[in-house]
C-alpha positions as CSV (number, residue, x, y, z in Angstrom):
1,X,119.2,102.4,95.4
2,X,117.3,99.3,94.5
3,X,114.2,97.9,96.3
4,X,112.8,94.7,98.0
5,X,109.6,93.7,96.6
6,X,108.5,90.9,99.1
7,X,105.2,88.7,98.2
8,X,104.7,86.7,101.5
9,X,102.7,85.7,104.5
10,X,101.6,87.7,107.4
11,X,100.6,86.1,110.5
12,X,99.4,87.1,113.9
13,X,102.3,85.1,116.2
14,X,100.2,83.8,119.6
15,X,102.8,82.3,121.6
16,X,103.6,80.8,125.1
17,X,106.1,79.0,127.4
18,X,105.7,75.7,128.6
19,X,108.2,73.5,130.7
20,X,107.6,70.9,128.4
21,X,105.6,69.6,125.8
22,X,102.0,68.1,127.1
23,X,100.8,64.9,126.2
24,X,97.6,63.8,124.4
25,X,94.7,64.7,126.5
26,X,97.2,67.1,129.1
27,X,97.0,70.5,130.2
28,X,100.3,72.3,131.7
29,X,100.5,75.7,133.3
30,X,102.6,78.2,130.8
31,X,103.6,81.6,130.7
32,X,105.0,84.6,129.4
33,X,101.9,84.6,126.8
34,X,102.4,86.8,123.6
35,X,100.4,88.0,121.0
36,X,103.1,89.1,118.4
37,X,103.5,90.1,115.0
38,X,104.6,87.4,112.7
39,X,104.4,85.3,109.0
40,X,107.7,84.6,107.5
41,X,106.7,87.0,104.6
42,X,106.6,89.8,107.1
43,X,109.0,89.3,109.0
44,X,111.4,89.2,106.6
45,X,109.9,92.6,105.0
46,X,110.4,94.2,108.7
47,X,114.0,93.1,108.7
48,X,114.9,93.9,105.1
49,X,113.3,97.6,106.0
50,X,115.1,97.8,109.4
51,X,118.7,96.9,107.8
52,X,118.3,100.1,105.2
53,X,116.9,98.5,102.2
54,X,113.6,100.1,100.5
55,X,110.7,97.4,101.1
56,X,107.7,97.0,99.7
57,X,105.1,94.2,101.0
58,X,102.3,92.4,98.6
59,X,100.2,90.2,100.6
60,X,96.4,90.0,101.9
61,X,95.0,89.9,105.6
62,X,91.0,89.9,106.9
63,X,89.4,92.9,107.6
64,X,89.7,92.0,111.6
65,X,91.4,93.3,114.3
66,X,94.3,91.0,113.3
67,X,95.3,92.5,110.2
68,X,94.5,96.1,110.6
69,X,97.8,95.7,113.5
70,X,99.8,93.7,111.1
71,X,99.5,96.6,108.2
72,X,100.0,99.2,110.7
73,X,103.1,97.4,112.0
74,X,104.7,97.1,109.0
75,X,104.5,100.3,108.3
76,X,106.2,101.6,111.5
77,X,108.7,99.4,110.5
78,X,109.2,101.0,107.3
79,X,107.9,98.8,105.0
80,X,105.8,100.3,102.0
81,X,101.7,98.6,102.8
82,X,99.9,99.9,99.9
83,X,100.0,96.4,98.2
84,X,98.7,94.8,101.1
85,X,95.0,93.8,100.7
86,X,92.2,93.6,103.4
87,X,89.7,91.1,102.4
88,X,86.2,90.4,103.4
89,X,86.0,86.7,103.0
90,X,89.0,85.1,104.9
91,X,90.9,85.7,108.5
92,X,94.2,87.1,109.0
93,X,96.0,84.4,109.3
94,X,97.7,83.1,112.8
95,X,100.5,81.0,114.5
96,X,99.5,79.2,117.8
97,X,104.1,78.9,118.9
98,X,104.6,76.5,122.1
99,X,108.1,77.8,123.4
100,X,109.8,75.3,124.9
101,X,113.6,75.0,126.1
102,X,114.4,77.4,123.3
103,X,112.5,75.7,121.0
104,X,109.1,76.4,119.3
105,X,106.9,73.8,118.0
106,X,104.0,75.8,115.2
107,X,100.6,75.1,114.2
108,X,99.3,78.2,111.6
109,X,96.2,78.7,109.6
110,X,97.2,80.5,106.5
111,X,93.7,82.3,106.1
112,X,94.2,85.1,103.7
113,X,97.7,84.1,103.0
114,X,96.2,81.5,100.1
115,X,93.8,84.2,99.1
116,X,95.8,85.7,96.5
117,X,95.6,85.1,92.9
118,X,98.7,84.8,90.6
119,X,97.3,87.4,88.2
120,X,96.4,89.9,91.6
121,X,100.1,89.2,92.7
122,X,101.7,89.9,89.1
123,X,99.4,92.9,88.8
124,X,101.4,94.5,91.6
125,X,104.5,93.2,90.8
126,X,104.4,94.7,87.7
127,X,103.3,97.9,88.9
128,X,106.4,98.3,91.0
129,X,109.4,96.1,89.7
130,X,112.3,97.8,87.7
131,X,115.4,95.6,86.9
132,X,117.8,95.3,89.8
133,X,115.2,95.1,92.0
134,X,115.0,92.2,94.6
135,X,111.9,90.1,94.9
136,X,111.8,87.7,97.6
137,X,109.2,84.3,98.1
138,X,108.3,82.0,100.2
139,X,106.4,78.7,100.6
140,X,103.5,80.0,103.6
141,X,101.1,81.9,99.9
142,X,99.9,80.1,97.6
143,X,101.9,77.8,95.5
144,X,100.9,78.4,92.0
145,X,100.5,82.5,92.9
146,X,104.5,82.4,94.0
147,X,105.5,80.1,91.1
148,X,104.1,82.4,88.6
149,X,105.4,85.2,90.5
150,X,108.7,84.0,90.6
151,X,108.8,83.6,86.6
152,X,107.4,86.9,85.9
153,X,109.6,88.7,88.3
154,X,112.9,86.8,86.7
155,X,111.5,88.0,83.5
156,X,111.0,91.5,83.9
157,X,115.3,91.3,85.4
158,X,114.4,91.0,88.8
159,X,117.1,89.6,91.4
160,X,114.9,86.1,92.7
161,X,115.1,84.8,96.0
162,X,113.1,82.1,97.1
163,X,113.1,81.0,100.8
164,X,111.8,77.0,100.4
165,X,109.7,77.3,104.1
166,X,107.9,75.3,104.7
167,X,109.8,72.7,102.5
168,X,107.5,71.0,99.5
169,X,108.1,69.4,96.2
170,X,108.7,72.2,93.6
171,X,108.7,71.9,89.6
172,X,111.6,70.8,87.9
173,X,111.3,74.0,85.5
174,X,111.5,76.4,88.5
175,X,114.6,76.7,89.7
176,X,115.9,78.6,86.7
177,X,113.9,81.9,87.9
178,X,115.4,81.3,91.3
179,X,119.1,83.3,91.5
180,X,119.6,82.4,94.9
181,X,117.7,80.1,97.2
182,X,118.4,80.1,100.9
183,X,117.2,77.4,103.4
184,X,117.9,75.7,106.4
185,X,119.3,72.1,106.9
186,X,115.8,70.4,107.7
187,X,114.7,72.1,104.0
188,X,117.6,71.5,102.1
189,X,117.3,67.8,103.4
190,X,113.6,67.8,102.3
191,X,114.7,69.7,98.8
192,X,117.9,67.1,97.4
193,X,117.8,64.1,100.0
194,X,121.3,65.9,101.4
195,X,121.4,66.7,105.1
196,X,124.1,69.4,105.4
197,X,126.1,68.3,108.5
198,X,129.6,69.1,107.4
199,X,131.6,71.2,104.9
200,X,131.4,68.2,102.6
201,X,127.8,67.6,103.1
202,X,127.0,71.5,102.4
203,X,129.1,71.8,99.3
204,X,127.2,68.4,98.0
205,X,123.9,69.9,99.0
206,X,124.4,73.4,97.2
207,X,125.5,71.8,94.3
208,X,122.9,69.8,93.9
209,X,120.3,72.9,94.2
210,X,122.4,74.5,91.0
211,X,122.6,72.2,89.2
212,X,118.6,72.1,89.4
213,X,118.9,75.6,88.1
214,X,119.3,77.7,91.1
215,X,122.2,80.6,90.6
216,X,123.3,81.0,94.4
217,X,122.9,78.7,97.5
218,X,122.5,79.7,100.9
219,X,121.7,77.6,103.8
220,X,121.8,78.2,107.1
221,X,123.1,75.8,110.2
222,X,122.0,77.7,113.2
223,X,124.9,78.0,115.9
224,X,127.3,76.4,112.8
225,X,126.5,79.6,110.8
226,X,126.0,79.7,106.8
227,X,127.6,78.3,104.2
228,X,127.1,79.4,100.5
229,X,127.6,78.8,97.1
230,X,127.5,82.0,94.6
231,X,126.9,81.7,90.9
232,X,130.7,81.3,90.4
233,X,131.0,78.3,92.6
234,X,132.9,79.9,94.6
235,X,132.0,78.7,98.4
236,X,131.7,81.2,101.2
237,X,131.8,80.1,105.1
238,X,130.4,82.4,107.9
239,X,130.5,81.6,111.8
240,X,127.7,82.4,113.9
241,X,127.6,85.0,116.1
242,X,127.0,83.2,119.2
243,X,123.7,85.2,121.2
244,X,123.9,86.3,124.8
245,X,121.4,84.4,125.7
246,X,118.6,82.7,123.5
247,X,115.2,83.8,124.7
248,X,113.1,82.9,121.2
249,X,114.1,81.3,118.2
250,X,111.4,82.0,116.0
251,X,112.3,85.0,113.9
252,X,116.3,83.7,113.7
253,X,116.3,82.1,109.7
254,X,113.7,85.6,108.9
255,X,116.0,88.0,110.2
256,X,118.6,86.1,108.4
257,X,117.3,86.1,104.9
258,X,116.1,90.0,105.4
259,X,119.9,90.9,106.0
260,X,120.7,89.0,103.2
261,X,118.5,90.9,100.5
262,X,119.1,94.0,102.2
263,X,122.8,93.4,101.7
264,X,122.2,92.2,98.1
265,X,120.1,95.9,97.6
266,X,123.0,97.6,99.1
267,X,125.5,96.6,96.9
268,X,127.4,94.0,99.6
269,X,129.1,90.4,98.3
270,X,127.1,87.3,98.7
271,X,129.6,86.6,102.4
272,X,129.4,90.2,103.3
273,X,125.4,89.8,103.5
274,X,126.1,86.1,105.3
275,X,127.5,88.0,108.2
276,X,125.3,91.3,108.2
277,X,122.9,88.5,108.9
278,X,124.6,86.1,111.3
279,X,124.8,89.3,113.6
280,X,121.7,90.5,113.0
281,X,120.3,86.9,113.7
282,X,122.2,86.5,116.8
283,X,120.5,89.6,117.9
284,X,116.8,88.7,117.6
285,X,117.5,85.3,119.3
286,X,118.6,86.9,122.3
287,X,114.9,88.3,122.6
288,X,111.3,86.9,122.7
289,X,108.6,87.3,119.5
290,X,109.5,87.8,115.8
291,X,109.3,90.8,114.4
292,X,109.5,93.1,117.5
293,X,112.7,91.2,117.6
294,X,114.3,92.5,114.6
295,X,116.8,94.5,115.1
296,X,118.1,97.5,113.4
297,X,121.1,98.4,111.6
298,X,122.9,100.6,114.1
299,X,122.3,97.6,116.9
300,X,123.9,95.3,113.8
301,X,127.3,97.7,114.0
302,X,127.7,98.1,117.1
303,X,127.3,93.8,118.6
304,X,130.0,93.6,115.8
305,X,132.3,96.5,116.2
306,X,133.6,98.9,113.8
307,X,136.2,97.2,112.3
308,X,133.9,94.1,111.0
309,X,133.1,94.3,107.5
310,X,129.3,93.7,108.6
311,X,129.3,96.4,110.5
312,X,130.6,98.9,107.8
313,X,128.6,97.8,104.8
314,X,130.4,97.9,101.3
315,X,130.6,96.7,97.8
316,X,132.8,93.6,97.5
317,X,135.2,95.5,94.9
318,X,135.9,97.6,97.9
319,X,136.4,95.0,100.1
């Protein structure tokens, strides 16, 4: 089986509830305080591991209590830590999350996250890649270490996927090392000036985003589900899977995009790794934190029964 080599962020999550949002100069009584752990980078390592795909992590946290329980989460998750750096000179980075009426509102300091250099991140990259592979970016590491990443990697025959979060101008010449980008609305807005509010609007949007030089699209409409757009224009619709209850958004578009490359590792079509996700992001909204939310395969198969193909995995000639 192929692997996930994942360059991204890891954060410590500290998160509470509030009935509201205060005002300048206010200060409310919250609860159900959290200290969880998080970064988009990691999060989506923890799901890609938990949904059966191989998963390697390259990133960098302080040498502080932070990041020594980031590493050591990871790796009880299954994800492969010996690319992750401890470094002397910056923090482990953090997310202050106010949780309000099922939504959060963010404030991070990215810390060691930026600390990376390209050449340190293609160093490890080339050290583990072999063609097939999967390598998956964000936006939270620094810009010019991903971009070069992402060229490199596409180089060397890797699968790219590149998660636009949070959303920023990107260079023209990029998106032909990107085989599939997937995003939310608010990004893909951000990314081609298309809001994706209907089928119409989504097809538009995705189009737009190849004919930049991207090879797949996928973005995600929360309780709408996904829509996508494989290299052979082809579009692909998946429902959501509505949530018993929704407790904590935060990890939902992470989980998403894990299931997604784990699918692409385990040989699944571009909708067959849609829905793996939908179910598996439907699953870590119903409970509070990030990556303690993730859940795991066997809890994917059985919210979606036996007979869905999500829940039996399989290659799309199969299908």
């Amino acid at each position: 089986m192929s692997k996930v080599i994942v360059f991204g962020s890891m954060n410590m999550d500290l998160s509470i509830d509030a009935p509201r949002v205060p005002v300048a100069g206010e200060t409310l009584s919250g609860s159900g305080f959290l200290a969880n752990a998080g970064g988009k980078g990691a999060n989506q390592a923890v799901a890609s591991a938990r949904l059966g795909a191989p998963t390697h992590m390259i990133a960098a946290v302080g040498e502080d209590a932070f990041g020594e329980q980031l590493t050591a989460g990871l790796a009880a998750a299954g994800v492969d830590v010996s690319r992750v750096r401890r470094l002397s000179g910056a923090g482990t980075g953090v997310a202050v999350i106010l949780r309000t009426c099922g939504e959060n509102r963010i404030v991070l300091s990215a810390g060691a996250n930026h600390a990376l250099s390209a050449d340190e991140v293609v160093s490890d990259l080339r050290g583990l890649a072999e063609p097939g592979d999967v390598f998956l970016v964000q936006g939270e590491c620094d810009l010019d270490a991903t971009l070069v990443a992402l060229r490199v990697a596409h180089g060397l025959g890797l699968y790219t996927v590149l998660n636009p979060a949070p959303a920023r101008p990107l260079p023209e010449g990029l998106w032909a090392s990107v085989d599939l980008v997937c995003l939310n609305e608010t990004e893909c807005a951000a990314l081609c000036d298309v809001m994706p509010s209907d089928e119409g609007s989504c097809l538009v949007a995705a189009r737009l985003l190849r004919s930049l030089g991207a090879g797949a699209v996928v973005i995600t409409l929360g309780a709408s589900g996904s829509f996508g757009l494989g290299s052979d224009d082809a579009p692909v619709r998946v429902a959501a899977v509505p949530p018993r209850a929704v407790a904590d958004t935060t990890g939902a578009g992470d989980t998403f995009i894990g299931a997604l490359v784990a699918g692409r590792v385990r040989g699944l079509s571009l909708g067959e790794s849609m829905a793996w996700g939908s179910a598996a992001a439907s699953l870590a909204v119903s409970r509070v934190g990030a990556q303690r939310a993730i859940p795991t395969a066997d809890e994917v198969a059985a919210l979606v029964g036996e007979g869905s193909p999500a829940a039996r995995p399989r290659r799309a000639e199969e299908a």
